[in-house]
C-alpha positions as CSV (number, residue, x, y, z in Angstrom):
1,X,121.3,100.5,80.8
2,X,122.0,102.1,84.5
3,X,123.6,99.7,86.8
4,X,120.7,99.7,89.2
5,X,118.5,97.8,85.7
6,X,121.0,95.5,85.0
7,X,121.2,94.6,89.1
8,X,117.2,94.4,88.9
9,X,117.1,91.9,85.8
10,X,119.8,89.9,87.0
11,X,117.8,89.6,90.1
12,X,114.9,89.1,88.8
13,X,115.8,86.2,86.4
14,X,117.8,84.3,88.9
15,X,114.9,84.3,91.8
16,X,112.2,83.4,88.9
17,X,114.6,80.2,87.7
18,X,115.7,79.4,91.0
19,X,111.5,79.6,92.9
20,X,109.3,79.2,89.9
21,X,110.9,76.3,87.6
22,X,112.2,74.6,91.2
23,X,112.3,71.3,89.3
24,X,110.1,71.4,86.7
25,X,111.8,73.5,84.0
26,X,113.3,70.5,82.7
27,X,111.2,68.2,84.5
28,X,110.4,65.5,81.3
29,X,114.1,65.8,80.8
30,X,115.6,65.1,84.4
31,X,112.7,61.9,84.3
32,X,114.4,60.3,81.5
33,X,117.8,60.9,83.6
34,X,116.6,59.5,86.4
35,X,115.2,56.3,84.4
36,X,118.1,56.2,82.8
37,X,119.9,55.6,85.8
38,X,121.5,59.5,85.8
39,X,121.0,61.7,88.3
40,X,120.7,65.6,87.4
41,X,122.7,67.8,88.8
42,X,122.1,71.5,88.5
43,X,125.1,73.8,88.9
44,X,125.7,74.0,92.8
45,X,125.1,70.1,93.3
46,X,121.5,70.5,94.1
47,X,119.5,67.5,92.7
48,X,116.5,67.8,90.8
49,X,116.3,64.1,90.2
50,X,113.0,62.7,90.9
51,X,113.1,61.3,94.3
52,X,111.4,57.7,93.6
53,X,108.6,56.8,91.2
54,X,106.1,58.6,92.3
55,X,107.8,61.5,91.9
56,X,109.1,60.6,88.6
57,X,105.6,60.7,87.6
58,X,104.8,63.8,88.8
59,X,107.7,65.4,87.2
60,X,107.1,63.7,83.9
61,X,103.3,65.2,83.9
62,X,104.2,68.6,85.5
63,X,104.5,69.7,81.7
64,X,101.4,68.9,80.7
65,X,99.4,69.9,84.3
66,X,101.5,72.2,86.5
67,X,100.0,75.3,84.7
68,X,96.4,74.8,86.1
69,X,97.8,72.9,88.8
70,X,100.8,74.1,90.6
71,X,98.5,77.0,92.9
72,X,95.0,77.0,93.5
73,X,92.3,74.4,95.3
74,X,94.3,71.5,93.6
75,X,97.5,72.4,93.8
76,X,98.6,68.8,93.0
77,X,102.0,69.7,91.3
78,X,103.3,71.9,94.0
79,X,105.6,69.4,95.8
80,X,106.0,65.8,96.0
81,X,103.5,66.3,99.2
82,X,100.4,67.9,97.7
83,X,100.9,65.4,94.9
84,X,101.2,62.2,96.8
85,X,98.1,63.6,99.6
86,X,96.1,65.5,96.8
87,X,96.4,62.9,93.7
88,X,98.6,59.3,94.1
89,X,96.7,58.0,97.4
90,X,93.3,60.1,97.0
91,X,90.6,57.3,95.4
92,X,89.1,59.8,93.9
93,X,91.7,60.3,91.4
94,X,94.1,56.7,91.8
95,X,92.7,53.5,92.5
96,X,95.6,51.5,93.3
97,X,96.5,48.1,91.1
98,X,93.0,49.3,89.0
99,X,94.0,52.0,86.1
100,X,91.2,51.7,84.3
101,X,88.6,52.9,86.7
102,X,91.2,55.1,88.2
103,X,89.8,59.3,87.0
104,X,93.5,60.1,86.4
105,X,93.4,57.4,83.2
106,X,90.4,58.6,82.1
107,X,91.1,62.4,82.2
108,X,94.0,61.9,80.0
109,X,92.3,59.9,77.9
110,X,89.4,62.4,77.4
111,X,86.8,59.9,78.9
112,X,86.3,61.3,82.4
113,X,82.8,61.6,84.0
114,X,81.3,65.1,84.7
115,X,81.7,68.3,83.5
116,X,85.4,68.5,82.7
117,X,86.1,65.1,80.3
118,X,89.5,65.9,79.6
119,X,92.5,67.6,81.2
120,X,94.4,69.1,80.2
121,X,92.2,70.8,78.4
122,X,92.0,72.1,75.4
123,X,94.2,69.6,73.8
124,X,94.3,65.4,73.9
125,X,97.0,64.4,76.0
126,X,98.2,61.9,73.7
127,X,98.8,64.6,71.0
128,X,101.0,66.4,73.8
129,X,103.0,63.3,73.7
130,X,103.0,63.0,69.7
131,X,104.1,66.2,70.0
132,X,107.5,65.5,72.5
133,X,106.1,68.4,75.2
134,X,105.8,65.2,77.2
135,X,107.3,61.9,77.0
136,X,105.0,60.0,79.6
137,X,102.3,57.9,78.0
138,X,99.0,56.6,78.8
139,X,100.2,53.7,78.8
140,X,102.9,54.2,81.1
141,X,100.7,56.0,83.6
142,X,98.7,52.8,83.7
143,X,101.3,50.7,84.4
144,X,102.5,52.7,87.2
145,X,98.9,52.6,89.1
146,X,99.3,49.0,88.5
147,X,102.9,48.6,90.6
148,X,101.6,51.7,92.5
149,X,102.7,50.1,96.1
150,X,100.8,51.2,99.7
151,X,100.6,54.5,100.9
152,X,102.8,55.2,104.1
153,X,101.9,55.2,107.0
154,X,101.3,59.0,107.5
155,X,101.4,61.2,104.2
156,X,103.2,64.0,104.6
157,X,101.6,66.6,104.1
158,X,102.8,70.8,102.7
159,X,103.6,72.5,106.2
160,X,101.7,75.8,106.1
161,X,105.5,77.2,107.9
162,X,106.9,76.2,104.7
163,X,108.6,79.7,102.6
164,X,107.4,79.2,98.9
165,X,107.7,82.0,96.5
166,X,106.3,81.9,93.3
167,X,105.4,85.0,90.3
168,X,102.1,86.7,90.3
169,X,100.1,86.1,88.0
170,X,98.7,88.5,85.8
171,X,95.3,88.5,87.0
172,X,97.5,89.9,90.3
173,X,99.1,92.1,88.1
174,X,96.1,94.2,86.5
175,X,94.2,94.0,90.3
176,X,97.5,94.9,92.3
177,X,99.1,97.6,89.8
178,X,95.2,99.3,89.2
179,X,95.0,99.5,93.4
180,X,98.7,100.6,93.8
181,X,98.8,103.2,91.2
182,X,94.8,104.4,92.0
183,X,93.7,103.5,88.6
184,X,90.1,102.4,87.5
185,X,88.6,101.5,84.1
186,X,87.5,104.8,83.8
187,X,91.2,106.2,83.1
188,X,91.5,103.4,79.9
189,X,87.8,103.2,78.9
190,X,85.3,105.6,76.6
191,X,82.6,106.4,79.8
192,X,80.4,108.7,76.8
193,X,78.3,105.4,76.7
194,X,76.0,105.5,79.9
195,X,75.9,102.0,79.5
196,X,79.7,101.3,78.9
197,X,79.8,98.8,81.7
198,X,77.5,96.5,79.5
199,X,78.7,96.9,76.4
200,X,82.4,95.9,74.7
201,X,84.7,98.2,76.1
202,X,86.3,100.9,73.4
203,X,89.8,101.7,74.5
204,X,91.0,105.3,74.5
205,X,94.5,105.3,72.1
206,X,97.4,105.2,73.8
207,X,96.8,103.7,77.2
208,X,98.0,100.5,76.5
209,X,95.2,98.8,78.3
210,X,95.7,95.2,79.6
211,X,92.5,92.8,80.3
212,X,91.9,89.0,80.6
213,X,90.2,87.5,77.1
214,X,87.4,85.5,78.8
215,X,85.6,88.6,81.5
216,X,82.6,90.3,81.3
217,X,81.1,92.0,79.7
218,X,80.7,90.2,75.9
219,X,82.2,87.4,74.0
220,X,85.6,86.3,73.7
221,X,87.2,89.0,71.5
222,X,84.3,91.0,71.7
223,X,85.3,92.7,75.9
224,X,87.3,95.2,74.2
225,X,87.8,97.1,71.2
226,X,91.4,96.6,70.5
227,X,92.4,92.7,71.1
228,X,95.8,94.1,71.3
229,X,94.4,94.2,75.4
230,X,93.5,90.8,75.6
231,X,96.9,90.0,73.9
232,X,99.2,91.7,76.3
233,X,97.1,89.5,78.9
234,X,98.1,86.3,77.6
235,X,101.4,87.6,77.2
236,X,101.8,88.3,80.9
237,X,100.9,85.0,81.3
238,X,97.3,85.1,81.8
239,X,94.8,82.1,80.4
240,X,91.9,82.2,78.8
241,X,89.1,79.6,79.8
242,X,86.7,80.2,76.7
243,X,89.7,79.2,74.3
244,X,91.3,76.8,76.6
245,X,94.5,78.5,77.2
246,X,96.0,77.9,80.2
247,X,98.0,80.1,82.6
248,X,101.6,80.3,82.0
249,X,103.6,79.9,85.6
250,X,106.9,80.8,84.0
251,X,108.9,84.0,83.8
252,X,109.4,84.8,80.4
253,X,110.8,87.0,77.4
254,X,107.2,88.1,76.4
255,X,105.9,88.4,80.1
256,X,108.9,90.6,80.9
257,X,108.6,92.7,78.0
258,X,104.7,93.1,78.4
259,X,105.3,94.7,82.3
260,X,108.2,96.7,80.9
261,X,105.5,98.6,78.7
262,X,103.1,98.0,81.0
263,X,104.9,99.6,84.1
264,X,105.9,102.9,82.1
265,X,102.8,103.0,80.4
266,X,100.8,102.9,84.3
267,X,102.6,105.2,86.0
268,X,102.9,107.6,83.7
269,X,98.3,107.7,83.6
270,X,99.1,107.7,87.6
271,X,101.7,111.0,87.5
272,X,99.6,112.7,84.6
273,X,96.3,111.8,86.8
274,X,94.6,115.2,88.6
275,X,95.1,114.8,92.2
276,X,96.0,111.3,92.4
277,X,98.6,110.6,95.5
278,X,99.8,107.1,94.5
279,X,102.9,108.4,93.3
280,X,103.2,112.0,94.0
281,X,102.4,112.0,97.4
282,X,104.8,114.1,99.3
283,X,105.7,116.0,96.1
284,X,104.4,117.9,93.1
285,X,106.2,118.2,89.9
286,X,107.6,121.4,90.4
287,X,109.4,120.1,93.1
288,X,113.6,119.1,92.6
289,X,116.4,117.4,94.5
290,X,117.6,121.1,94.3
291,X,114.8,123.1,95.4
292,X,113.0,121.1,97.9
293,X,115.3,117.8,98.6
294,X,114.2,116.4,101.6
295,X,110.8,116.1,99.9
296,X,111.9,113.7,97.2
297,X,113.4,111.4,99.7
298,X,110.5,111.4,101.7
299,X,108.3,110.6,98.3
300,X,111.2,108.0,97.1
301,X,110.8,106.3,100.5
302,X,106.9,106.5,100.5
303,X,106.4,105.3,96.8
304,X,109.0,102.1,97.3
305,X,106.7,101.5,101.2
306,X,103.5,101.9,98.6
307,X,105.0,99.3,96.2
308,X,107.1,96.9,98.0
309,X,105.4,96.5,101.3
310,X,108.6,97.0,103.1
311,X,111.1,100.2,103.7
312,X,114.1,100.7,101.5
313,X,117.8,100.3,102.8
314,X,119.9,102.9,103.0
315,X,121.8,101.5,100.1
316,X,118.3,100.7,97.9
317,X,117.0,104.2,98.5
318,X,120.2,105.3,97.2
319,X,120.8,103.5,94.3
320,X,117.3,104.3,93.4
321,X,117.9,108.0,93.7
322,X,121.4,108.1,92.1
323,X,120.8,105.5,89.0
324,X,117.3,106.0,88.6
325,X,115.7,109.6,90.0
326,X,118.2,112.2,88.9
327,X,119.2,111.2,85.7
328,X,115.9,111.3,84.8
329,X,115.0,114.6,86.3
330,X,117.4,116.2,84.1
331,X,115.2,115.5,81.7
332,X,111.8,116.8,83.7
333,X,110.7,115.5,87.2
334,X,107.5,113.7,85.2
335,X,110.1,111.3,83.6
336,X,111.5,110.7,86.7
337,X,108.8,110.1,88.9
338,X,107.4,107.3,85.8
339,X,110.9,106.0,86.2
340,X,111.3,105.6,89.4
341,X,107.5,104.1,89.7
342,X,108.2,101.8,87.0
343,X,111.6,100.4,88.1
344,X,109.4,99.3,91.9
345,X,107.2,97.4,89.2
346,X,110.0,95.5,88.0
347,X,111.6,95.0,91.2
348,X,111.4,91.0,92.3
349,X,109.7,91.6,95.5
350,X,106.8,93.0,93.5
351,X,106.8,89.9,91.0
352,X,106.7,87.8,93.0
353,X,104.4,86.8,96.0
């Protein structure tokens, strides 16, 4: 592995623990601690102990609820902030001193009013608990809307100057790498069908073609031809409504492996696509670092604009040409172009948003 893909995974698996998990990689865990009387203590001497009960609470569910919750229109699990103003002291959700009329009781228990009974769904809440994914019980939910004490004065509330980064997800991922790379359905899709848009979609071999489980057109199972698609979805961490499978917010083995193939398998349909400039767009293929050189530089700097949203350093466009672009173009400058396109597409700062 060149130096430049070892300094891109490091990279990649330090900002993903450090942004995504913040505390909630461990957070059932570090809620015992904390009710045990220990603090946790990451490496650095950053806490990630709860910071009072409610907070203990939140951390204790985030297992169970951050996956639907932690972005979105109810982004409850985001921070302390959004969980106190969005969930604890909302009467919608928490009546104070009354758990049993309180929605967040009855959601867990599966006896909630409207459309949506249960949450999370899919799965009883109580068999999460039988099952150790979490350790918080009804039970203990109720007594803490019991002893839940005033709001403050003033909640605080998420600054919108706050920096937060957190992983696309891989709704993002198909949408953003099919705009970027000036792909449509058409280059992973039979079209012989006049009505192909209506009907399950028949995959042409080899593309290794990634779409959600539950969109149209069809039936769960039934959008494309090979569910292998619909499997490299979830992998990325996609959900699936129609089987209640939630998103997965994390960052791992089977998600990185998935954009791995994924990012090869992409740009190589964007170099091998007639006329397509996404990647190619200062260059052709008969073009060298030998033959015309200050062209390749010009497309290097170009593609990593195109995929980063921001101008390489000196140093970046460097390693990028050194460890990435010419050992490949001994090879042939196809190779190297799909290299150098798929190494962007593992890069953090297109990851993550």
């Amino acid at each position: 592995m060149s130096p430049l893909r070892q300094w891109q995974g490091a990279v990649v698996l330090a900002s993903l623990a450090l942004t995504l998990t913040a505390c909630f990689g461990e957070s059932t865990a570090r809620s015992n601690d904390t009710r045990d009387g220990q603090d946790a203590e990451p490496d650095g001497g950053v806490s990630c102990a709860a910071a009072g009960k409610n907070d203990e609470i939140r951390l204790a569910l985030a297992p169970a609820c951050e996956g639907c919750h932690l972005t979105g229109n109810k982004p409850f699990f985001a921070s302390l902030a959004a969980f106190e103003s969005g969930l604890v002291y909302n009467e919608k959700y928490v009546k104070r001193g009354d758990p049993g009329n309180s929605m967040l009781v009855q959601l867990l228990e599966g006896a909630a009013p409207g459309s949506y009974p249960q949450m999370p769904p899919g799965q009883p809440y109580s068999e999460l608990v039988a099952s150790g994914r979490v350790t918080l019980t009804i039970e203990q939910v109720e007594a803490w809307i019991r002893d839940l004490p005033a709001p403050p004065g003033q909640l605080e509330t998420p600054s919108p100057e706050e920096f937060t980064v957190r992983r696309l997800s891989a709704e993002e991922m198909v949408v953003s790498l099919m705009d970027q790379l000036r792909l449509t359905l058409e280059d992973f899709v039979s079209t012989s069908d006049p009505n192909w848009r209506n009907k399950a979609y028949v995959v042409n071999g080899g593309k290794l073609f990634v779409w959600p489980g539950d969109r149209a057109p069809g039936i769960s199972n039934e959008y494309v031809s090979d569910s292998r698609s619909i499997e490299r979805f979830e992998a990325l961490g996609g959900g699936n409504s129609l089987l209640y499978r939630k998103r997965d917010v994390g960052f791992g083995p089977s998600a990185a492996q998935t954009l791995v193939q994924m990012s090869q398998a992409w740009c190589a349909r964007a170099v091998d696509k007639k006329n397509n400039p996404a990647v190619l767009r200062h260059v052709t293929l008969a073009d060298t670092s030998t033959r015309n050189p200050d062209a390749v530089q010009k497309n290097l700097g170009a593609l990593y604009l195109r995929m980063l949203g921001q101008p390489p350093s000196e140093a970046e466009a460097k390693a990028l040409y050194e460890q990435v672009y010419l050992p490949l173009e001994a090879q042939n400058t196809r190779l190297a172009w799909i290299g150098v396109c798929a190494a962007l597409i593992r890069h953090p700062l297109w990851i993550t948003y």
